[in-house]
N, CA, C and O atoms as a Tripos MOL2 file, in Angstrom:
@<TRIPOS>MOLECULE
protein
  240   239    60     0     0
PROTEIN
NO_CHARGES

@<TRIPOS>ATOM
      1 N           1.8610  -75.6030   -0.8970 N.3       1 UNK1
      2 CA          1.7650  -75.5550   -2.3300 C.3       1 UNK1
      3 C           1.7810  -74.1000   -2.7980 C.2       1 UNK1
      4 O           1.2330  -73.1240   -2.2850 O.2       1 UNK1
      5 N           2.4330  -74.1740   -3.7400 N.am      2 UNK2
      6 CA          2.3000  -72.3610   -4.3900 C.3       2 UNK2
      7 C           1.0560  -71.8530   -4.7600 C.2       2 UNK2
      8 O           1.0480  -70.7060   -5.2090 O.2       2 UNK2
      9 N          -0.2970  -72.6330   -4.6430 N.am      3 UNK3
     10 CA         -1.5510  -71.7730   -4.8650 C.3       3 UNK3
     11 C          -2.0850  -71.1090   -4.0310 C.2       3 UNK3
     12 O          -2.7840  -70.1000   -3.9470 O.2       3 UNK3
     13 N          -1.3210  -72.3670   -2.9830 N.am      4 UNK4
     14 CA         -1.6310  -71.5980   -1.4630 C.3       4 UNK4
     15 C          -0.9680  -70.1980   -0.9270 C.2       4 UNK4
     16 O          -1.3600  -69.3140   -0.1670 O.2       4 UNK4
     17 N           0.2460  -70.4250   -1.7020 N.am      5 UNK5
     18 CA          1.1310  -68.8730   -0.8180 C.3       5 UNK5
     19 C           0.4190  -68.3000   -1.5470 C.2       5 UNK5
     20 O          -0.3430  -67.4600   -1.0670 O.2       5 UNK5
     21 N           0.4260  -68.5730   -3.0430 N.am      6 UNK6
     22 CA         -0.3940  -67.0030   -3.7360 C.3       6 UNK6
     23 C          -1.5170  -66.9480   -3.9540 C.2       6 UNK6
     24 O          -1.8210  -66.0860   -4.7780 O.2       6 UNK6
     25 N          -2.5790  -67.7220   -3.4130 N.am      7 UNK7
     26 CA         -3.7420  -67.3130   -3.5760 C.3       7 UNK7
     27 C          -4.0800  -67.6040   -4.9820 C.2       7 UNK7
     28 O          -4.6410  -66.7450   -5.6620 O.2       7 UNK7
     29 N          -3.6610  -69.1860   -5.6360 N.am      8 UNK8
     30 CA         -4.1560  -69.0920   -7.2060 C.3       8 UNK8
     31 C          -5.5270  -69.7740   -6.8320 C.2       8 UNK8
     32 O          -6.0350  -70.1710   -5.7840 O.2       8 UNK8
     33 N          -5.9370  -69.7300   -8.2970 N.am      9 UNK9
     34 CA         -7.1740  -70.9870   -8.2410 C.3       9 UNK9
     35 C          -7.1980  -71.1910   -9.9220 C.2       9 UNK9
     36 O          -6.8250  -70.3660  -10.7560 O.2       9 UNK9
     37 N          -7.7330  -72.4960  -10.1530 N.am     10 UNK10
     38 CA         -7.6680  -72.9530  -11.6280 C.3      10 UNK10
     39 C          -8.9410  -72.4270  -12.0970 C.2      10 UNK10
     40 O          -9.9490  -72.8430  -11.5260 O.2      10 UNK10
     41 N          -9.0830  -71.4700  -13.1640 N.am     11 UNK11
     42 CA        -10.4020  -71.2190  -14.2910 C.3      11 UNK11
     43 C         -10.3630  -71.5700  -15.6930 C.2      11 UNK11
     44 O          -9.5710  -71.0460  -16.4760 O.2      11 UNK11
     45 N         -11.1060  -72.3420  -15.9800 N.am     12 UNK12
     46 CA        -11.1330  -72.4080  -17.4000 C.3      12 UNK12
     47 C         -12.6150  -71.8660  -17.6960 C.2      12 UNK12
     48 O         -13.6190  -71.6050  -17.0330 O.2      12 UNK12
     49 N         -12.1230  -71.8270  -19.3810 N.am     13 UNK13
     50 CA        -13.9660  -71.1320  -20.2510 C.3      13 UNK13
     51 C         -14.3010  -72.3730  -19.7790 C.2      13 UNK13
     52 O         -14.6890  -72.0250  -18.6640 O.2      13 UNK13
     53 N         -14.4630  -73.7550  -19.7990 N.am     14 UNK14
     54 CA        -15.5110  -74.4140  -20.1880 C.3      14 UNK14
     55 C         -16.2340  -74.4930  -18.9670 C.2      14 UNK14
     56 O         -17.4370  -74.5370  -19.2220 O.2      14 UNK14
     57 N         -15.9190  -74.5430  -17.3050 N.am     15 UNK15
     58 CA        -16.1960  -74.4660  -16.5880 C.3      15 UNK15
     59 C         -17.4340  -73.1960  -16.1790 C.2      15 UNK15
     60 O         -18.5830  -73.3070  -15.7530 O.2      15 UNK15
     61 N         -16.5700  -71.9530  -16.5400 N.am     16 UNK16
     62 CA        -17.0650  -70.6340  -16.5820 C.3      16 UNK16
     63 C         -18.5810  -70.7170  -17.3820 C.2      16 UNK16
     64 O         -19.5940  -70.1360  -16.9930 O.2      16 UNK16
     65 N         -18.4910  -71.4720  -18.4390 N.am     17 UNK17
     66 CA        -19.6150  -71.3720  -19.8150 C.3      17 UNK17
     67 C         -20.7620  -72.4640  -19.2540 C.2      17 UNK17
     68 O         -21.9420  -72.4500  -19.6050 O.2      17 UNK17
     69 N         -20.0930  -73.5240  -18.1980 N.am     18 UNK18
     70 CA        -21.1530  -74.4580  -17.7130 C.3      18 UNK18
     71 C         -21.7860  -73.7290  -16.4830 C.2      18 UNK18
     72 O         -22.9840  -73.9080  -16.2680 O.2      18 UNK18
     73 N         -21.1110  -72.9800  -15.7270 N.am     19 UNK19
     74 CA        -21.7520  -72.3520  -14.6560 C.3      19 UNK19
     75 C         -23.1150  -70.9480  -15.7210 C.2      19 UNK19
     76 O         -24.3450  -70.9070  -15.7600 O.2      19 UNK19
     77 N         -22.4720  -70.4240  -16.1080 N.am     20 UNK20
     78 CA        -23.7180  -69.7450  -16.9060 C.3      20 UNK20
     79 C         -24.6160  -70.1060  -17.2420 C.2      20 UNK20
     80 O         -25.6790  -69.5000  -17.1080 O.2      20 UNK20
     81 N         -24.4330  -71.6480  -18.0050 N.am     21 UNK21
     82 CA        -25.5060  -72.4180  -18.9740 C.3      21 UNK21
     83 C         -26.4360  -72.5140  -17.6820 C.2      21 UNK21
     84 O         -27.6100  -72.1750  -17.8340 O.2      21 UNK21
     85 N         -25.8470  -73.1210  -15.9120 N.am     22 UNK22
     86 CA        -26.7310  -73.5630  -15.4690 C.3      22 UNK22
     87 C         -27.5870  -72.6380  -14.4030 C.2      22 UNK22
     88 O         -28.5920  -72.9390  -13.7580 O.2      22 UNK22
     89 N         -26.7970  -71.3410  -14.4480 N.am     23 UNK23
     90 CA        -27.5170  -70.5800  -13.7560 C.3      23 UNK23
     91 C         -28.3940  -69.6050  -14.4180 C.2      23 UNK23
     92 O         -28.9380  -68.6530  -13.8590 O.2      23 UNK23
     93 N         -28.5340  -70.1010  -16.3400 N.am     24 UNK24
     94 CA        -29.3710  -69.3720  -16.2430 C.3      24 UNK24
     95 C         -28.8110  -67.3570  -16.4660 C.2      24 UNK24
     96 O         -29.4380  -66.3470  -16.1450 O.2      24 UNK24
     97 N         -27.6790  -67.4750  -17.0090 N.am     25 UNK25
     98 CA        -27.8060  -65.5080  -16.9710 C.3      25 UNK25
     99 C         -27.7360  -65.6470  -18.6410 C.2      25 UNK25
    100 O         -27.3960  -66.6700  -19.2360 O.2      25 UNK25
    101 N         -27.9840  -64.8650  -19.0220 N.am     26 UNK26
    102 CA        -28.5060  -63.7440  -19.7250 C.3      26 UNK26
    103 C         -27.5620  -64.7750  -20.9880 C.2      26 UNK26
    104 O         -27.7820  -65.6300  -21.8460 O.2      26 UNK26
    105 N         -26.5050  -64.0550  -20.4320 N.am     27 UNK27
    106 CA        -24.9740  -64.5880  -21.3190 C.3      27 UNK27
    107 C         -25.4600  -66.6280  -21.3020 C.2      27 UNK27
    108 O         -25.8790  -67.3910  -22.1730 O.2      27 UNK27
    109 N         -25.1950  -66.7520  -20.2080 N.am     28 UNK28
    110 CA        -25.4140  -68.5300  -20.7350 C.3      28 UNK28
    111 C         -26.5360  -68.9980  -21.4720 C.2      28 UNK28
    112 O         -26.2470  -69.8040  -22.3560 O.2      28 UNK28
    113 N         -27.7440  -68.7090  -21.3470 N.am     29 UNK29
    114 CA        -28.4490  -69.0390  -22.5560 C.3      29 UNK29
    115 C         -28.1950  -68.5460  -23.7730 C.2      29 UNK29
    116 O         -28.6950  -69.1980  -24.6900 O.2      29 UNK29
    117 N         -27.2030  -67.0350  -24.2490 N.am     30 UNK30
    118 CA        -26.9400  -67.0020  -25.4900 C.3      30 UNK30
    119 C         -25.1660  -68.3270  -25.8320 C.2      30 UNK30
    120 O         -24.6880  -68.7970  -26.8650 O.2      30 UNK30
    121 N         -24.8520  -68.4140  -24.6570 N.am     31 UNK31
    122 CA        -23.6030  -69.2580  -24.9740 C.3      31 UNK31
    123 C         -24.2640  -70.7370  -25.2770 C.2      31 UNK31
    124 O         -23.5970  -71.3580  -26.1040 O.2      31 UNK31
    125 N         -25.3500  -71.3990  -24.8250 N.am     32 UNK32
    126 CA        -25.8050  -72.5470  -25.1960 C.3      32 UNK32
    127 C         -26.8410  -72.8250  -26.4180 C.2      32 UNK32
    128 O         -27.0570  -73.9450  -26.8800 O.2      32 UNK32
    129 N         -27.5640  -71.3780  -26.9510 N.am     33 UNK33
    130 CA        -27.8020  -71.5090  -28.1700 C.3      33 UNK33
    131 C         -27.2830  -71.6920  -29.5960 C.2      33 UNK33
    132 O         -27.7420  -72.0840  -30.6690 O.2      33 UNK33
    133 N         -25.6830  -71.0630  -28.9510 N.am     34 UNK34
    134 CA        -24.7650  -71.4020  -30.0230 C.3      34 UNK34
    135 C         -24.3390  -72.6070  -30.0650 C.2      34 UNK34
    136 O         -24.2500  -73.1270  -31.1770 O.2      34 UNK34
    137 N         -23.8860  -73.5270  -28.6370 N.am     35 UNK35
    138 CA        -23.1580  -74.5660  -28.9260 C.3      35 UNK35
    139 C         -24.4900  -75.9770  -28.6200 C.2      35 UNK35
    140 O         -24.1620  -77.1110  -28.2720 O.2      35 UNK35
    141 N         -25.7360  -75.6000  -28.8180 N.am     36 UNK36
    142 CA        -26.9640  -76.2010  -28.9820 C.3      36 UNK36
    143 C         -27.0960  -76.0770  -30.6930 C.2      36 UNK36
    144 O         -27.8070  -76.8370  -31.3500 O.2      36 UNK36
    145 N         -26.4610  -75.2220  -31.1490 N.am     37 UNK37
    146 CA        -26.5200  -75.2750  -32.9930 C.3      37 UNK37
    147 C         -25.2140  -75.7690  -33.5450 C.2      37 UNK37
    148 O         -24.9740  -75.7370  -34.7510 O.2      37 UNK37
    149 N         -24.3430  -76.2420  -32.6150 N.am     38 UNK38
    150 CA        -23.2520  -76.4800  -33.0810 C.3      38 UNK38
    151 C         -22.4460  -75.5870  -33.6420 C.2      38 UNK38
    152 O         -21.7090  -75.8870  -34.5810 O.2      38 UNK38
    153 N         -22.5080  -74.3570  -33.1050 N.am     39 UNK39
    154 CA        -21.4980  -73.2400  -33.2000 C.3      39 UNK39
    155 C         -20.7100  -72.9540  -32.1900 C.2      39 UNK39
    156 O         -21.1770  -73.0590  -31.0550 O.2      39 UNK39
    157 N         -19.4160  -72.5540  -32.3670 N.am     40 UNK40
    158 CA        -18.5490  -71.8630  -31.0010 C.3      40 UNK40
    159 C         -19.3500  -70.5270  -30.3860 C.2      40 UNK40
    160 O         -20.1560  -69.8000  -30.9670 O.2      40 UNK40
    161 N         -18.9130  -70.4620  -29.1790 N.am     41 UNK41
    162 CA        -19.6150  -69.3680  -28.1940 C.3      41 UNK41
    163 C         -18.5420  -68.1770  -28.7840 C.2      41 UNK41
    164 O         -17.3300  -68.3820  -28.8410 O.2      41 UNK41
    165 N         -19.1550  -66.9520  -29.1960 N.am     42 UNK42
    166 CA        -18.3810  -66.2040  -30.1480 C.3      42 UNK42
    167 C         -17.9960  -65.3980  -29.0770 C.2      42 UNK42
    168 O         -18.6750  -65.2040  -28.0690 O.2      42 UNK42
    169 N         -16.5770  -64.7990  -29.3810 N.am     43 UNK43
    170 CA        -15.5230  -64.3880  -28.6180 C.3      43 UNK43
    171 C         -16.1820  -63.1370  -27.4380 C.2      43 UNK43
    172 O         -15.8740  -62.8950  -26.2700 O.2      43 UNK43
    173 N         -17.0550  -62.6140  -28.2330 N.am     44 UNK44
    174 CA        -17.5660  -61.5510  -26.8940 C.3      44 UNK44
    175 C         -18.5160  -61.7920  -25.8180 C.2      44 UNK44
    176 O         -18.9550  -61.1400  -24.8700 O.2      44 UNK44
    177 N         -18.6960  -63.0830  -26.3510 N.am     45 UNK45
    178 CA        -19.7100  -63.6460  -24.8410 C.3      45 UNK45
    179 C         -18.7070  -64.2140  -24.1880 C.2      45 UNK45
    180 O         -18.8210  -63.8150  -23.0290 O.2      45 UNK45
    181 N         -17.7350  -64.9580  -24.2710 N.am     46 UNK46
    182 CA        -16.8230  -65.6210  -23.3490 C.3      46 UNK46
    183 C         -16.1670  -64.7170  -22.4770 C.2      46 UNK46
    184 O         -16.1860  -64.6910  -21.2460 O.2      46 UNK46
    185 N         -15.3910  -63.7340  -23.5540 N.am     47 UNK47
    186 CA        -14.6750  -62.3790  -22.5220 C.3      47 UNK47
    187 C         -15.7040  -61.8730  -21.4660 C.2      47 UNK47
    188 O         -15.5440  -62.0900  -20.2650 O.2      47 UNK47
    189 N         -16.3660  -61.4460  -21.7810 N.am     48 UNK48
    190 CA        -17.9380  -60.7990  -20.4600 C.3      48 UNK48
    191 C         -17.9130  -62.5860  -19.4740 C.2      48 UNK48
    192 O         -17.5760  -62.3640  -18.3120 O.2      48 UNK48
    193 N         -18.0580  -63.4170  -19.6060 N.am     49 UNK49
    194 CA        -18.2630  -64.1760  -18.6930 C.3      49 UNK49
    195 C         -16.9710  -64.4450  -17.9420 C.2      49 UNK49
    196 O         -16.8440  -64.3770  -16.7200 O.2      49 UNK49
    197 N         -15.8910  -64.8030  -18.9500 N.am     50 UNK50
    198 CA        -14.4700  -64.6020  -18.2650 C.3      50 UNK50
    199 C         -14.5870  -63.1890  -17.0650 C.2      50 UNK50
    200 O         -14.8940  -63.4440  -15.9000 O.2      50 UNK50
    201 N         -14.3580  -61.9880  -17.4280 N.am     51 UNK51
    202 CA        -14.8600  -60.5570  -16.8920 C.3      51 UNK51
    203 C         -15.1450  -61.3900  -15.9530 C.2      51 UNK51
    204 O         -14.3820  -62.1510  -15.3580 O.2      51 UNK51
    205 N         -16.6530  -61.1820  -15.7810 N.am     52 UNK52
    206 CA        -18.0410  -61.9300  -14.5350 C.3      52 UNK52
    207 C         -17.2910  -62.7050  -13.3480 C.2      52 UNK52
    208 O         -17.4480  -62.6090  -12.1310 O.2      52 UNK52
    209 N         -16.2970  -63.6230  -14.2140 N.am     53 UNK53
    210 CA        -16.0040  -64.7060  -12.9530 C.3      53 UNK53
    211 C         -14.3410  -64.0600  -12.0920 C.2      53 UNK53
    212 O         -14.0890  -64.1200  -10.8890 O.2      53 UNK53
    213 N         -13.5090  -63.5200  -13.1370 N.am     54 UNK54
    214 CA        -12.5280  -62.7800  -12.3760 C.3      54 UNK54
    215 C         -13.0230  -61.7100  -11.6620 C.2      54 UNK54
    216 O         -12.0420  -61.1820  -11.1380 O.2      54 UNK54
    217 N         -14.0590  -61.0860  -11.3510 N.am     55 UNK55
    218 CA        -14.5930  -59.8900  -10.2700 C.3      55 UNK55
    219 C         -14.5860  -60.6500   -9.4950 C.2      55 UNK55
    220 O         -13.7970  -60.6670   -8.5500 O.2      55 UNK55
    221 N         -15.6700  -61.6470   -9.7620 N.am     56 UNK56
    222 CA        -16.1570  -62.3670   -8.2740 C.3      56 UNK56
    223 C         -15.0470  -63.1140   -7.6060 C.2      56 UNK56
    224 O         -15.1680  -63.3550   -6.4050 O.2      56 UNK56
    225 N         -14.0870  -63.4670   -8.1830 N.am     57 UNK57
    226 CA        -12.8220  -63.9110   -7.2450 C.3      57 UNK57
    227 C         -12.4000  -62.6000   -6.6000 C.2      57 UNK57
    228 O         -11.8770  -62.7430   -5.4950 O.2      57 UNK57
    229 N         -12.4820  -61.6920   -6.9270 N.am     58 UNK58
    230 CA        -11.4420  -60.5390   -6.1230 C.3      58 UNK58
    231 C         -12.9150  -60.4320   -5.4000 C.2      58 UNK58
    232 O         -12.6840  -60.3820   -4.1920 O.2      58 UNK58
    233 N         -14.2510  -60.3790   -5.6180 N.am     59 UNK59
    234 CA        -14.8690  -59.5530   -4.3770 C.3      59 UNK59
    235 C         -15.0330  -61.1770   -3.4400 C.2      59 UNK59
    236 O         -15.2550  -60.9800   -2.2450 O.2      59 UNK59
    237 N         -14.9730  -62.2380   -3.7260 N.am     60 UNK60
    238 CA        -14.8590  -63.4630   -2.3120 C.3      60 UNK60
    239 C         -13.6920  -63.6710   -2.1700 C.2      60 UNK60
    240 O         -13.3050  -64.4490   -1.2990 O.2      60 UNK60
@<TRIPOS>BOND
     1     1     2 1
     2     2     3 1
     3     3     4 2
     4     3     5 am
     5     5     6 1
     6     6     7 1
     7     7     8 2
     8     7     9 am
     9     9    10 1
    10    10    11 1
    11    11    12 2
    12    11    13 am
    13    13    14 1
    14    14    15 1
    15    15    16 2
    16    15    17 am
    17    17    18 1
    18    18    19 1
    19    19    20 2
    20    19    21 am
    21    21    22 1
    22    22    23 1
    23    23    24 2
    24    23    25 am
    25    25    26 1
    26    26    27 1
    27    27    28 2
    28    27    29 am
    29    29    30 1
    30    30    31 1
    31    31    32 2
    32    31    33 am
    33    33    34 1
    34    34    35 1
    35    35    36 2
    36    35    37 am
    37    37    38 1
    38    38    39 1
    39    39    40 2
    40    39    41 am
    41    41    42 1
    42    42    43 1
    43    43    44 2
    44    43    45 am
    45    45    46 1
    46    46    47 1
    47    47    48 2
    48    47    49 am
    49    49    50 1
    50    50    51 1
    51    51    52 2
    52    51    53 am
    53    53    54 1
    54    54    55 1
    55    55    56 2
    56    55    57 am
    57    57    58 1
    58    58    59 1
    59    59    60 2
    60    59    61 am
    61    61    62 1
    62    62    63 1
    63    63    64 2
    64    63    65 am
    65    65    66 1
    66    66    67 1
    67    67    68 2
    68    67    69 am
    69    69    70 1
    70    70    71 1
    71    71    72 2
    72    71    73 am
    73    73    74 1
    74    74    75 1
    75    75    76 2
    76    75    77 am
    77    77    78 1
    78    78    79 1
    79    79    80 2
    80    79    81 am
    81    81    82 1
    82    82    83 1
    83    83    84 2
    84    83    85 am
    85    85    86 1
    86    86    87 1
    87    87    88 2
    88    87    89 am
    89    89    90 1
    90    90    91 1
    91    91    92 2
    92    91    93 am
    93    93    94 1
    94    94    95 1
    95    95    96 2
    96    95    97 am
    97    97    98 1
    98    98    99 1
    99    99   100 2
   100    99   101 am
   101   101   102 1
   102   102   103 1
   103   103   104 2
   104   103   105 am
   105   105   106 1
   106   106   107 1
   107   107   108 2
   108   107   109 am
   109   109   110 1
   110   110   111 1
   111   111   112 2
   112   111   113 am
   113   113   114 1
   114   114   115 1
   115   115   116 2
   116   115   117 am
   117   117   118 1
   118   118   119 1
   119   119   120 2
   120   119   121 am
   121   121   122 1
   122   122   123 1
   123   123   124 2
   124   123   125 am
   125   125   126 1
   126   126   127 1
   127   127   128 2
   128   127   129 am
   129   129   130 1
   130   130   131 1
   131   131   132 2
   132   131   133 am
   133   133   134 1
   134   134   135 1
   135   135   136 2
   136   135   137 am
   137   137   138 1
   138   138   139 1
   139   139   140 2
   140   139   141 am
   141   141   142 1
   142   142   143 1
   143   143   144 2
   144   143   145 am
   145   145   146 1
   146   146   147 1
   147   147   148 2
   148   147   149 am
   149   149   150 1
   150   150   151 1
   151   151   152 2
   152   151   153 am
   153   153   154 1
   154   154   155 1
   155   155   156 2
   156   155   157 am
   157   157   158 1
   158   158   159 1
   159   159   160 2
   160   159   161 am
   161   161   162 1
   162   162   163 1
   163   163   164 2
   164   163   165 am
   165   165   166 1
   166   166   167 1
   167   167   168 2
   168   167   169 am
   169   169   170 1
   170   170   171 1
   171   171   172 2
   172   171   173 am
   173   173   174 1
   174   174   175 1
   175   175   176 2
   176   175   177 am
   177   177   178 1
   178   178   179 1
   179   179   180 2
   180   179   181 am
   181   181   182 1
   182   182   183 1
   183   183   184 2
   184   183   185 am
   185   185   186 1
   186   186   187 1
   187   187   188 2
   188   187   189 am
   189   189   190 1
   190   190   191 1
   191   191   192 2
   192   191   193 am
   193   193   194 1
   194   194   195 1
   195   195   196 2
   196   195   197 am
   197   197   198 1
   198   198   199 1
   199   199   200 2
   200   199   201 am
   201   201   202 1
   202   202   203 1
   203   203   204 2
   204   203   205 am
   205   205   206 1
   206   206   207 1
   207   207   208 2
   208   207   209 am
   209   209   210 1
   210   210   211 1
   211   211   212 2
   212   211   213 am
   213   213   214 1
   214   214   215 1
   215   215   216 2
   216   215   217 am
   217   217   218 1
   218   218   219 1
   219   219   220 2
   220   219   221 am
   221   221   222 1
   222   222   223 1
   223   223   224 2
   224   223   225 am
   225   225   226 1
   226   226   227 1
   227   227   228 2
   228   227   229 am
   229   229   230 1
   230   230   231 1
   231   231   232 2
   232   231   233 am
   233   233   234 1
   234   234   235 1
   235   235   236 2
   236   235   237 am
   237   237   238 1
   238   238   239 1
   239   239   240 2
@<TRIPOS>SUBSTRUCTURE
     1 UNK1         2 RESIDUE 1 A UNK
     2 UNK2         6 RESIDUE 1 A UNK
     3 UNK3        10 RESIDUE 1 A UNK
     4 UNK4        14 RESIDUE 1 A UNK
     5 UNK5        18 RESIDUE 1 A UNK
     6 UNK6        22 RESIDUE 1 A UNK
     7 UNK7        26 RESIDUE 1 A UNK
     8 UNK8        30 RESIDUE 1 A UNK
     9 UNK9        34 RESIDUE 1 A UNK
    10 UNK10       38 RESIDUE 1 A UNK
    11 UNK11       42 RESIDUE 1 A UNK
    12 UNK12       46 RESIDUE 1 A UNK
    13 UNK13       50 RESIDUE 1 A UNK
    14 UNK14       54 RESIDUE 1 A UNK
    15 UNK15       58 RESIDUE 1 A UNK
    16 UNK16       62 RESIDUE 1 A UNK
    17 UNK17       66 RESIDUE 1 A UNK
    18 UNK18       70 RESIDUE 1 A UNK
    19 UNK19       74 RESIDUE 1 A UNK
    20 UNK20       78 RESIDUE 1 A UNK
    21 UNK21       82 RESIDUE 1 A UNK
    22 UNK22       86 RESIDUE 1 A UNK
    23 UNK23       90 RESIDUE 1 A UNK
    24 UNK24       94 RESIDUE 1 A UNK
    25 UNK25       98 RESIDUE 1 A UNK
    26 UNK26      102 RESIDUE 1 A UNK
    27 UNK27      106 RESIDUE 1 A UNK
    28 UNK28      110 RESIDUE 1 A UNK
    29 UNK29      114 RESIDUE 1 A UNK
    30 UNK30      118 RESIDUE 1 A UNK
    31 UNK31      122 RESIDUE 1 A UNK
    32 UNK32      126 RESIDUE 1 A UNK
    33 UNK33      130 RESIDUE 1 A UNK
    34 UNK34      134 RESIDUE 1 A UNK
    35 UNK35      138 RESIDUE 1 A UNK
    36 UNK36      142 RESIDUE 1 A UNK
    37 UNK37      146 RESIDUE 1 A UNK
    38 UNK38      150 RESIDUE 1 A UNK
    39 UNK39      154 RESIDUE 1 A UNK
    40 UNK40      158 RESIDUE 1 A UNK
    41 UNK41      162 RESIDUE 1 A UNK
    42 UNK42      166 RESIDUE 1 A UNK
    43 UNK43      170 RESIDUE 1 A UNK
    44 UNK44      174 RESIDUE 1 A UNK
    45 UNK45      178 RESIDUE 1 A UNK
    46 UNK46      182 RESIDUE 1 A UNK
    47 UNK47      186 RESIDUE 1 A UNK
    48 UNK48      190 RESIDUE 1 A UNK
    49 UNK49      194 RESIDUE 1 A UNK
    50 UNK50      198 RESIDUE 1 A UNK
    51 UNK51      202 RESIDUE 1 A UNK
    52 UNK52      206 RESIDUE 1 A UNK
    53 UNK53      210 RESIDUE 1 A UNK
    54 UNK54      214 RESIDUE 1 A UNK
    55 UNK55      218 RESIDUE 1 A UNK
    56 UNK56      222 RESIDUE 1 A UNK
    57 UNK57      226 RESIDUE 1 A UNK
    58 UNK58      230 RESIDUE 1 A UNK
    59 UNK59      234 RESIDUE 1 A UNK
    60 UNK60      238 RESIDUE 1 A UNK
């Protein structure tokens, strides 16, 4: 499969925003106070968690 030759993997925000909510950082409790008030997670918390999770693919 081509993810395999190139080394892809599938990320989405909502995934990214549930791993925060459940571990607990900093960023996921401000991303679940918003969408606990029924607001969108505003654009500069997503980018920093987006950020967060593309490092950790290049450092595993």
């Amino acid at each position: 499969m081509i993810k395999d030759i190139y080394c892809l993997c599938r990320l989405t925000t909502g995934d990214m925003l549930r791993a925060s909510i459940s571990t607990k950082t900093l960023l996921g409790v401000k991303a679940n106070e918003a969408m606990e008030n029924g607001k969108l997670v505003s654009d500069d918390i997503v980018v920093v968690i987006i950020n967060h999770a593309s490092l950790s693919l290049r450092e595993g």
